[in-house]
N, C-alpha and C positions, 0 to 999 in steps of 0.2 A: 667501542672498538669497531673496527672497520674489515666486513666481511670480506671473504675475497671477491665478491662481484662486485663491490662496491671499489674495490684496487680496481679491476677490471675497468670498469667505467673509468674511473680516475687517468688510469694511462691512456686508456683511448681514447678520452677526450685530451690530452696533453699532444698525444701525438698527431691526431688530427691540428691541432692548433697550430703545430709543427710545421707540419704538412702543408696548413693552408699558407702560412707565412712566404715557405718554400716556392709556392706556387704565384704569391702576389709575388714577391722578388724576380721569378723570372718572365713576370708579365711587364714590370718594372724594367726590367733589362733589355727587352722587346722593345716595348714602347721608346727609349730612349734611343736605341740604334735606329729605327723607323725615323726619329726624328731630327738625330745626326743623318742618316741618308737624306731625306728629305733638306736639309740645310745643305748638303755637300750639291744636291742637285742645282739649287736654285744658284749658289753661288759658283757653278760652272756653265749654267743659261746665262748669268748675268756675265762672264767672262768671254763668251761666244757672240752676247749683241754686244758686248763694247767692241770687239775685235771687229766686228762689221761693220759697227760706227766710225772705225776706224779708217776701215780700208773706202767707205762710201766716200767721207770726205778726203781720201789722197784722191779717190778714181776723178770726182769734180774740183778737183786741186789742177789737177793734168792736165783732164779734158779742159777747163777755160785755159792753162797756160801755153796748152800748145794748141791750139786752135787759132 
């Protein structure tokens, strides 16, 4: 039969387990947003040099046809 410290130990190690679970999930949840951030960054640097690739070749489009 199981004393009561030995319950004791039992729950708190469950709830620790709990706990830690709790704890990876919202290091998991972090890390993911970090990573949607970082993807939302890169795909609006990449949306800013195209648009300048853009406008570089109308500016030497111009410049040789009206010259």
């Amino acid at each position: 039969m199981q004393t009561e410290s030995d319950i004791k130990d039992i729950v708190k190690n469950k709830a620790q387990r709990v706990g830690n679970q709790k704890v990876l999930h919202d290091m998991q949840q972090a890390v993911n947003k970090l990573e949607q951030q970082k993807k939302d960054e890169l795909q609006f640097s990449l949306k800013g040099l195209v648009i300048f690739l853009v406008l570089v070749v109308i500016a030497v489009f111009l410049y040789r046809y009206l010259r």
